[in-house]
C-alpha positions as CSV (number, residue, x, y, z in Angstrom):
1,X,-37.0,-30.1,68.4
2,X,-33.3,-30.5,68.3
3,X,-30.8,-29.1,65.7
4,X,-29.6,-33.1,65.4
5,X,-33.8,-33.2,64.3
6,X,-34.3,-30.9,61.9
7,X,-31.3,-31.7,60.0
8,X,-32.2,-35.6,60.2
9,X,-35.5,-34.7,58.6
10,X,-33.7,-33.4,55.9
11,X,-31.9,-36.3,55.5
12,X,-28.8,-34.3,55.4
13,X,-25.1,-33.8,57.0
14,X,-25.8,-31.5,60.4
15,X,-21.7,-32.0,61.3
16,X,-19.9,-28.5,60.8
17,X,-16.5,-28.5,58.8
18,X,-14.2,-26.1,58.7
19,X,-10.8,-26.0,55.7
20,X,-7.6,-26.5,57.5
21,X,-6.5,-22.6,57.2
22,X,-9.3,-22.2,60.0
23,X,-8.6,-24.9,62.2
24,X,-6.3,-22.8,64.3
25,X,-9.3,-20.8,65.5
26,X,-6.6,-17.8,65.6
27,X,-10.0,-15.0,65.8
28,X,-11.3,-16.6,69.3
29,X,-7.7,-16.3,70.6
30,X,-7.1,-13.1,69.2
31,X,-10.4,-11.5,71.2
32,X,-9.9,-13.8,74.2
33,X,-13.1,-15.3,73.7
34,X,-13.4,-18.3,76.6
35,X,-16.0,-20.8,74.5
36,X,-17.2,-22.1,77.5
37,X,-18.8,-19.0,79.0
38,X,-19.9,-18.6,75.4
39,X,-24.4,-19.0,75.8
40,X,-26.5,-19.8,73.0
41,X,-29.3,-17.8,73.6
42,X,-32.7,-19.2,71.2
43,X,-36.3,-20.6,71.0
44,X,-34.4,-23.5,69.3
45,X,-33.1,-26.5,71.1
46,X,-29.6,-26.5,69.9
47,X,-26.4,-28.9,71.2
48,X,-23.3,-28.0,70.0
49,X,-20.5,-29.5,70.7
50,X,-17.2,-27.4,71.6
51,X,-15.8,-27.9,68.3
52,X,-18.9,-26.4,66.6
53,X,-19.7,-24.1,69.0
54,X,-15.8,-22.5,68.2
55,X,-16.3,-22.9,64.5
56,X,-20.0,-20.6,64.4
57,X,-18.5,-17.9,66.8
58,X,-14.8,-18.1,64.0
59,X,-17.1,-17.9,61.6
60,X,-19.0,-14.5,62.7
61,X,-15.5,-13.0,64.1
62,X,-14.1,-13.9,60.2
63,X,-17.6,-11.7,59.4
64,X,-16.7,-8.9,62.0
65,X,-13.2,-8.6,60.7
66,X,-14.8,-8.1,57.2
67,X,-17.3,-5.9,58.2
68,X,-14.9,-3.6,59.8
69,X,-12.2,-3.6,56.9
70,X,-15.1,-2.3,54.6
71,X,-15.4,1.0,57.3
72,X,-12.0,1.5,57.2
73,X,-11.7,1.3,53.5
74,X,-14.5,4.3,53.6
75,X,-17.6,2.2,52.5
76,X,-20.2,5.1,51.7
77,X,-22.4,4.8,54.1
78,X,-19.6,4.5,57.3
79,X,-22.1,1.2,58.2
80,X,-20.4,-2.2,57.8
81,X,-22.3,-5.2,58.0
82,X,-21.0,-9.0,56.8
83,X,-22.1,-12.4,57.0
84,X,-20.6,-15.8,56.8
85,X,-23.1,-18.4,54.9
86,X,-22.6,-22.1,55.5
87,X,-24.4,-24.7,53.1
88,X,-25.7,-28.1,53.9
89,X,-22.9,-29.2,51.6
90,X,-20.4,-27.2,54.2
91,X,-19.4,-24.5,52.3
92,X,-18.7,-21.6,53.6
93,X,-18.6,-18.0,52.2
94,X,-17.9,-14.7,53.2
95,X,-19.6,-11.1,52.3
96,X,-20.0,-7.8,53.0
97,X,-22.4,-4.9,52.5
98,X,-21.2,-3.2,48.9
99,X,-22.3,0.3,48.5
100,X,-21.8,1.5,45.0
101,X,-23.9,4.7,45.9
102,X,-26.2,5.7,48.8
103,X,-29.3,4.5,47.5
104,X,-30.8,1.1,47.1
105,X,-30.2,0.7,43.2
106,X,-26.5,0.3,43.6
107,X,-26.5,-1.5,47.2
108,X,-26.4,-5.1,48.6
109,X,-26.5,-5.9,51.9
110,X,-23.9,-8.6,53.9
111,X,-26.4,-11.2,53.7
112,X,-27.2,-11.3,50.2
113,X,-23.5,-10.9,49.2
114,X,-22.7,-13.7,51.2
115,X,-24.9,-15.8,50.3
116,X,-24.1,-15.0,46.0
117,X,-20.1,-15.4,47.1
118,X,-21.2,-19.4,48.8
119,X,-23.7,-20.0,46.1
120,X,-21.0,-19.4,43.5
121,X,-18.5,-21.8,45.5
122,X,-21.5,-24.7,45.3
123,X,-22.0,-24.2,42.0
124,X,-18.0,-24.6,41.1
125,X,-17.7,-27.5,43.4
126,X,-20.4,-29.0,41.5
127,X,-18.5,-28.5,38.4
128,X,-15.5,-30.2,39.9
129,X,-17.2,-33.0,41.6
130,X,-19.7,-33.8,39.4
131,X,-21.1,-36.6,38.5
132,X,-24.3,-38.7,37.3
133,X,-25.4,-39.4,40.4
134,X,-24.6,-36.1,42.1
135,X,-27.3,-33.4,41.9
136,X,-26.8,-29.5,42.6
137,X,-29.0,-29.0,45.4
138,X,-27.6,-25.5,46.8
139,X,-29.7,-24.7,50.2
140,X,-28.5,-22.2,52.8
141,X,-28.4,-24.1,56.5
142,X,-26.0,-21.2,58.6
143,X,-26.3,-16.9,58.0
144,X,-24.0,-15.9,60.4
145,X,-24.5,-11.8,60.7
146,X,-21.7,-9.5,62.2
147,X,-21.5,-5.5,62.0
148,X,-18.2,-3.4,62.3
149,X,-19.5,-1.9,65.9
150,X,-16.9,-3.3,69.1
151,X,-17.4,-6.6,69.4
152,X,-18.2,-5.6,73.3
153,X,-20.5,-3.0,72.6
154,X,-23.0,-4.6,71.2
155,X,-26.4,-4.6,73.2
156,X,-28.8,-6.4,70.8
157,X,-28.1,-8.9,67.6
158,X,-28.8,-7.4,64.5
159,X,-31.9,-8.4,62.3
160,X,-31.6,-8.7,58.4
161,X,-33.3,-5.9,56.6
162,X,-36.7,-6.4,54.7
163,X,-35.0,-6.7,51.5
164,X,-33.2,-9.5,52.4
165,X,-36.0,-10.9,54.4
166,X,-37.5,-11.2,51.1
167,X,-34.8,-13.2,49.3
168,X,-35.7,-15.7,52.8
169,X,-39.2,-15.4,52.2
170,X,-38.6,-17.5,49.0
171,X,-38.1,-21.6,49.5
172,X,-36.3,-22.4,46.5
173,X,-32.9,-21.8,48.8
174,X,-33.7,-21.4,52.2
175,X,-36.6,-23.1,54.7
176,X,-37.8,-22.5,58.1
177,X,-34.8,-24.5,59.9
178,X,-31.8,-21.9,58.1
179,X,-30.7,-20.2,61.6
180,X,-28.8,-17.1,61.9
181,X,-26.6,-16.2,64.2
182,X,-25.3,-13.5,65.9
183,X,-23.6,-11.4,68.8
184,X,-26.2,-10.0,71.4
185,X,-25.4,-8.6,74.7
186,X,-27.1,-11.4,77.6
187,X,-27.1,-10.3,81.4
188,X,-23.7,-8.1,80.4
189,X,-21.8,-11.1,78.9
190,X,-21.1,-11.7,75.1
191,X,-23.8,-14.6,73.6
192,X,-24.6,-15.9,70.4
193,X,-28.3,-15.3,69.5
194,X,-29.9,-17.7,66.8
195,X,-33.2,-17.1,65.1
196,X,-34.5,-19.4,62.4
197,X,-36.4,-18.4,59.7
198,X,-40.2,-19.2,60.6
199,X,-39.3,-16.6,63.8
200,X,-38.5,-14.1,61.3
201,X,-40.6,-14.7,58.8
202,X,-43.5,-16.6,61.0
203,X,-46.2,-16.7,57.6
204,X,-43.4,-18.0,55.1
205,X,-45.3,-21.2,54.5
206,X,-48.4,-19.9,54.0
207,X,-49.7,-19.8,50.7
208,X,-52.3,-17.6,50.3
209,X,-55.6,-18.5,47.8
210,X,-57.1,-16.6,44.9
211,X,-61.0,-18.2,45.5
212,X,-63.1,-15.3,46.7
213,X,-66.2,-15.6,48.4
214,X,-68.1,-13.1,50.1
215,X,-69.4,-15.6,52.8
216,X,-65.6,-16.8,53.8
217,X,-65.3,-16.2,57.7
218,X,-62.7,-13.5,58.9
219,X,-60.3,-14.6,61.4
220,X,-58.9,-12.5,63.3
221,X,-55.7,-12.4,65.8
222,X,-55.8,-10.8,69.6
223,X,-53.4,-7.9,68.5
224,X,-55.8,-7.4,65.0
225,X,-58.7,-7.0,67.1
226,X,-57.1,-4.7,69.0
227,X,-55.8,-3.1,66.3
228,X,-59.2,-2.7,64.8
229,X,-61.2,-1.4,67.7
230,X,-58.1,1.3,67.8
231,X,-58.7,2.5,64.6
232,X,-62.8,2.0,64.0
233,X,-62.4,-0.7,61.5
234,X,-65.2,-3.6,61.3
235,X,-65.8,-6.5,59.8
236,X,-67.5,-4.8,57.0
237,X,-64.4,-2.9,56.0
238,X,-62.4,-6.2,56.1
239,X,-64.9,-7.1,53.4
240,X,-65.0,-4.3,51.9
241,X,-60.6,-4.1,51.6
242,X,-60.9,-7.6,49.9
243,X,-63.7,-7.1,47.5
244,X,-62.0,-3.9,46.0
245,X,-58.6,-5.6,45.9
246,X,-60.2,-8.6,44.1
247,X,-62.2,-6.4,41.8
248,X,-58.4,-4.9,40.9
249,X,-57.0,-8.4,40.2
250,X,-59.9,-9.8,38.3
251,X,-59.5,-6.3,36.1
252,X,-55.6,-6.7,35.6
253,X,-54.4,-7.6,32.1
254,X,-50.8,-5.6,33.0
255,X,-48.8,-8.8,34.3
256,X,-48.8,-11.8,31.2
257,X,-44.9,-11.5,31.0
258,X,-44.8,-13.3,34.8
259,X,-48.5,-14.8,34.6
260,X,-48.2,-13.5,38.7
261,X,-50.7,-11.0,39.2
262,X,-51.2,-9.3,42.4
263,X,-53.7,-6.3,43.3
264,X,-53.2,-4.7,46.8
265,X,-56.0,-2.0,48.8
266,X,-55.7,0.1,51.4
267,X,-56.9,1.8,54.2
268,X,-55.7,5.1,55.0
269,X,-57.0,8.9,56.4
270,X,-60.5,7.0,56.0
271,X,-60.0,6.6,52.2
272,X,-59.8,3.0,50.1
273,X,-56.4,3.2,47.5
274,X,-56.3,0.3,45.1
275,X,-53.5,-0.6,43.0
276,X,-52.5,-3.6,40.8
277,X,-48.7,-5.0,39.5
278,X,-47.6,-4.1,36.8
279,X,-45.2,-5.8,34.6
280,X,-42.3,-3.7,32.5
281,X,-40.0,-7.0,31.4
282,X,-39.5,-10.8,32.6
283,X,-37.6,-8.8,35.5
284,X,-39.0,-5.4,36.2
285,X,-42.0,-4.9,37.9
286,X,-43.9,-1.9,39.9
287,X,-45.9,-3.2,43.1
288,X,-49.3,-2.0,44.3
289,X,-48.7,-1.6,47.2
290,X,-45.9,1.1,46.7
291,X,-48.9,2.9,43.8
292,X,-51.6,2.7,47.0
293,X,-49.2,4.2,49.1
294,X,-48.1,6.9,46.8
295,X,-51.7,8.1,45.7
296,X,-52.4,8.1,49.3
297,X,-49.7,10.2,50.3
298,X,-50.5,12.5,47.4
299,X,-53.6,13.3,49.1
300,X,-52.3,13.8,52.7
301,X,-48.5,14.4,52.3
302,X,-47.1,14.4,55.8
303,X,-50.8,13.5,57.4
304,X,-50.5,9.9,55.6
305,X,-51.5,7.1,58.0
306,X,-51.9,3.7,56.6
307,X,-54.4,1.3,59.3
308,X,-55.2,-1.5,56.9
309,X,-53.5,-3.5,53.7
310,X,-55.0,-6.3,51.9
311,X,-52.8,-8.4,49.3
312,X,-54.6,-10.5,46.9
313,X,-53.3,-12.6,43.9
314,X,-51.3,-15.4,42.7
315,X,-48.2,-16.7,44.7
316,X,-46.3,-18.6,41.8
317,X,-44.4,-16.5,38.8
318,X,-44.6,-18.6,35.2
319,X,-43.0,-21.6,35.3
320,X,-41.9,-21.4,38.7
321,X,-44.7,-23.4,40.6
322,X,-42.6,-25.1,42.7
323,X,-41.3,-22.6,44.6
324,X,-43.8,-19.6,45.6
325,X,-43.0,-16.1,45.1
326,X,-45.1,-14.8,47.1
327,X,-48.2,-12.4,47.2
328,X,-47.0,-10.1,49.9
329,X,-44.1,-7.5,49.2
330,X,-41.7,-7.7,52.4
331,X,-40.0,-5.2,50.8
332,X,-42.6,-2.6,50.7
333,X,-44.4,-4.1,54.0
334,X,-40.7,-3.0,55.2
335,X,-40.4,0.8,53.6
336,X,-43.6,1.9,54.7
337,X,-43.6,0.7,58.4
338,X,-40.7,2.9,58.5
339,X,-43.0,5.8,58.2
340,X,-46.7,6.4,58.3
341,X,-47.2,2.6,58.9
342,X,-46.4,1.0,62.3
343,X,-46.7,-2.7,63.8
344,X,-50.4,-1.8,64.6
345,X,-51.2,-1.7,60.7
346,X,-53.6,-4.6,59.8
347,X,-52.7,-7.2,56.8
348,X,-55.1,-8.6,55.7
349,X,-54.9,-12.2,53.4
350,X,-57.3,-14.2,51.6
351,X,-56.9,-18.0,52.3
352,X,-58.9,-20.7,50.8
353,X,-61.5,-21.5,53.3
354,X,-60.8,-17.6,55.4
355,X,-59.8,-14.1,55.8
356,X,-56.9,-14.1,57.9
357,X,-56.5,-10.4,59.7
358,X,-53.3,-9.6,61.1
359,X,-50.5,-7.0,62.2
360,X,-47.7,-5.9,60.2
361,X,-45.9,-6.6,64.3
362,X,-46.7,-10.4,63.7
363,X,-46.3,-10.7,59.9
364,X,-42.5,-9.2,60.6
365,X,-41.9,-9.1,64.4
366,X,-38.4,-7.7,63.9
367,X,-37.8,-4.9,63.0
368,X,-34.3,-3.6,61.3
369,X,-32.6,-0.7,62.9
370,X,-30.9,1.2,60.0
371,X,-28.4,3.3,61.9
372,X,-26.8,4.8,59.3
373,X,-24.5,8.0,59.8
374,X,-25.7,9.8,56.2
């Protein structure tokens, strides 16, 4: 499917604009970049023209400049990563990773900043264009990702952390067809790579169920399988994973502030952890997948080894049941792979009519390099 498709499906403007202070394209001629030689590499069938073509590879060299102003400024953690974000309206907005502190309470990443900076822009737009027959209909269509590293350096694009990953996993604002670009190294030469969502995020769109039967048939993926005969795990313990985590979420009378309640099990050292969410405020939440983890690792410290997790609960907060949620944490899916987890580890989801086993490697099959110098 073309890029002229998708959008058409959508019944929106595919055409890429650009404000007259960028027309001059003065980034590609300040890094001698020959558009031409330029290759697109994806699994998407896109046709650019020249024009747009120049604007997407402005667009990530406006990102790069930003990203490498925030290093030399002395951002804290000597990283610098900033996107450009591009609306189906065609507005565009830049941001940069913000670092108040080192640790995660006080950080947001380029992508996320970006995207807060262009859905500000939409909403004042809206507020000067308004009228009765206008609606505010913010969606993301372009995340174009840059990092401060030489532009000629780089070997392989970079992938948006978990965190972010799970703003994308949402569909109030983004959808499979929002593509991100990037600067990869091809065959030695300078490309753009662009990934859409549903390769990033390939079980987005599927909304898991909350019926439980013990007769439901398990289905299982090659790489599961595999994954299962590694570690000794059967059928019986796929069961087994979703009965306790069930049991948890049947039991749960901690989340009435969201009405979304979510119980998690796993299996790790050859021991079952159970856990359910817990609601603090409207907000504030603790996730049971994080608790199994924890009381597992209180058991076997550095010895921890997670083979198996099994989400089970409701995909839509209160009055949000339009857009889901979701059941599974990418966030904590994406902490604990990077230790004591690894792609091997088995998810495991309860659907309405099946069990669906699979890896954490095919749930996220990119992985973020974090690369930081503290």
């Amino acid at each position: 499917m073309t890029l002229l498709n998708l959008i058409e499906n959508k019944n929106m403007n595919n055409s890429i604009k650009t404000n007259s202070t960028n027309c001059s394209f003065s980034l590609i001629k300040k890094y001698g970049i020959d558009v031409t030689l330029i290759e697109i590499i994806s699994k998407i069938d896109i046709q650019f023209s020249f024009y747009e073509k120049s604007v997407i590879l402005e667009k990530l060299l406006e990102a790069h400049e930003l990203a490498k102003i925030n290093v030399d400024v002395g951002n804290i953690t000597k990283r610098g990563f900033a996107s450009n974000v591009c609306t189906y309206d065609n507005i565009w907005a830049l941001g940069t990773n913000f670092n108040n502190t080192r640790n995660e309470i006080s950080s947001v990443c380029g992508e996320r900043s970006a995207i807060l900076a262009a859905y500000n822009a939409s909403l004042l737009n809206y507020l000067k264009n308004n009228s009765d027959s206008i609606n505010f209909n913010f969606k993301v269509k372009y995340i174009c990702m840059a990092q401060a590293l030489d532009l000629f350096k780089i070997d392989k694009s970079i992938i948006p952390c978990e965190d972010c990953l799970a703003w994308f996993n949402t569909s109030k604002y983004f959808d499979d067809d929002t593509i991100i670009f990037s600067f990869e190294k091809h065959r030695g030469n300078l490309c753009l790579r662009a990934i859409s969502l549903s390769e990033l995020l390939p079980f987005r769109n599927k909304k898991t169920s909350v019926e439980y039967l013990e007769s439901k048939k398990i289905i299982c993926s090659d790489f599961a399988l595999n994954s299962m005969r590694m570690n000794f795990i059967d059928e019986e313990k796929i069961y087994e994973l979703v009965s306790i985590a069930y049991g948890k979420y049947k039991e749960n009378d901690m989340t009435e502030l969201s009405n979304q309640n979510i119980a998690c099990s796993i299996f790790a050292n050859g021991n079952i952890y159970t856990s359910n969410k817990i609601d603090w405020t409207k907000r504030w939440y603790s996730e049971p997948l994080i608790h199994c983890f924890y009381d597992a690792v209180v058991e076997n410290a550095e010895n921890t080894r997670v083979d198996a997790i099994c989400y089970f609960g409701d995909e839509y907060t209160k009055n949000n049941d339009e857009f889901n949620d979701g059941v599974v944490s990418i966030k904590s899916i994406g902490r604990i792979r990077q230790k004591f987890a690894t792609n091997d580890t088995l998810i495991i989801l309860n659907f309405k009519d099946y069990i669906q086993v699979t890896t954490i490697g095919e749930y996220l099959p990119m992985k973020f390099i974090q690369g930081y110098k503290i």
